[in-house]
N, C-alpha and C positions, 0 to 999 in steps of 0.2 A: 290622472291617468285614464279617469274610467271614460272621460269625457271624450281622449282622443280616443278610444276605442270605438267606441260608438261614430264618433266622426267617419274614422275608415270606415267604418262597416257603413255609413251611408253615400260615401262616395262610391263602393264599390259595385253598391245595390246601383247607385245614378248612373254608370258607365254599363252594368249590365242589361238596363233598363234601355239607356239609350240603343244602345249596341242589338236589345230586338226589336225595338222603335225600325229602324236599319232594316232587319230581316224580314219585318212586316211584313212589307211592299203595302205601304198606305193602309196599313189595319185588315188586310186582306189574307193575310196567312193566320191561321187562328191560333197554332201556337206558339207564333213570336207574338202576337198579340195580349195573351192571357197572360204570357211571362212579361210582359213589357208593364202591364198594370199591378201586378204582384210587387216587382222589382220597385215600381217606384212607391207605394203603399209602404215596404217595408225602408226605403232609404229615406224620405218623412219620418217614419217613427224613430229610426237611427237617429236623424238630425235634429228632430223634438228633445232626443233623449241627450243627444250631447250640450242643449241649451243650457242644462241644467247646471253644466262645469265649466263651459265654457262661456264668451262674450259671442254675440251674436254677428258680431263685423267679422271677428276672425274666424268663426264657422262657415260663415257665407263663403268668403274670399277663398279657402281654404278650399272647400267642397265646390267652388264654381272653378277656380284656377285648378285644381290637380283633373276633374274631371272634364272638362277642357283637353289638355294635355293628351291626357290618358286616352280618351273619344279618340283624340286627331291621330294619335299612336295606331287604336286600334281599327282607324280608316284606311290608313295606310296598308296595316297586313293582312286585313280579312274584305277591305272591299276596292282593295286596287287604288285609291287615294294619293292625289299627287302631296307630295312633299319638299317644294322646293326653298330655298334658303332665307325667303322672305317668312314665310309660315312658321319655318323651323325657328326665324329669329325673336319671332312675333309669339311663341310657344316658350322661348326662355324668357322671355320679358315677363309674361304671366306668374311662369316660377317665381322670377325674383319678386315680382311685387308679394306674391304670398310671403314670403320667407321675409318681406321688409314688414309686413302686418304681421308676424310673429315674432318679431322682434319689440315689437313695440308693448309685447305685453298682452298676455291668453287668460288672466285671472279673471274673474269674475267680481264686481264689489264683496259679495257676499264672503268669495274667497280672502280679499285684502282684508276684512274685518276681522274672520277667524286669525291671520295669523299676523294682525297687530295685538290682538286680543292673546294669545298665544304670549308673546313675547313682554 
């Protein structure tokens, strides 16, 4: 559990991160800028930390596919981003592949051994 916690908390640093990446204007505004290096310093340490419980494919996938999504979401209502139905189809596709990489299985070896070893 602890590991998806950590996971969110580094996607949502990577979405606000990118999101002053955005606000920047090309590294020229100094405090979208300083928040944009904070942001992502701390969504690495998130995602270092959720290696720890998790499989490193499905962290990837996870944190690249929701943040993605989320990005496109939030170009849309904060910077006038078009949205048309190729994009929108192209944005559930992502989901689902996430959701078919969670399916396949989040444990970690270290995890399968404790609870072969458990049982």
């Amino acid at each position: 559990m602890i590991g998806w916690i950590y996971l969110a908390l580094a996607i949502a640093f990577e979405v606000a991160a990118a999101t002053c990446m955005k606000m920047s204007d090309s590294l020229t505004k100094l405090w979208p800028s300083v928040l944009m290096a904070i942001f992502y310093i701390l969504c690495f340490l998130a995602m270092i930390k959720s290696l720890e419980y998790l499989q490193i494919g499905v962290v990837y996938a996870i944190w690249a596919g929701l943040g993605t999504a989320a990005i496109a979401i939030i170009g849309v209502m904060l910077f006038n981003d078009t949205m048309p139905w190729i994009k929108i189809g192209g944005i559930a596709l992502i989901i689902m592949g996430v959701a078919m990489v969670n399916l396949g299985g989040t444990d970690t070896p270290e995890d399968l051994a404790k609870i072969e070893e458990a049982n």
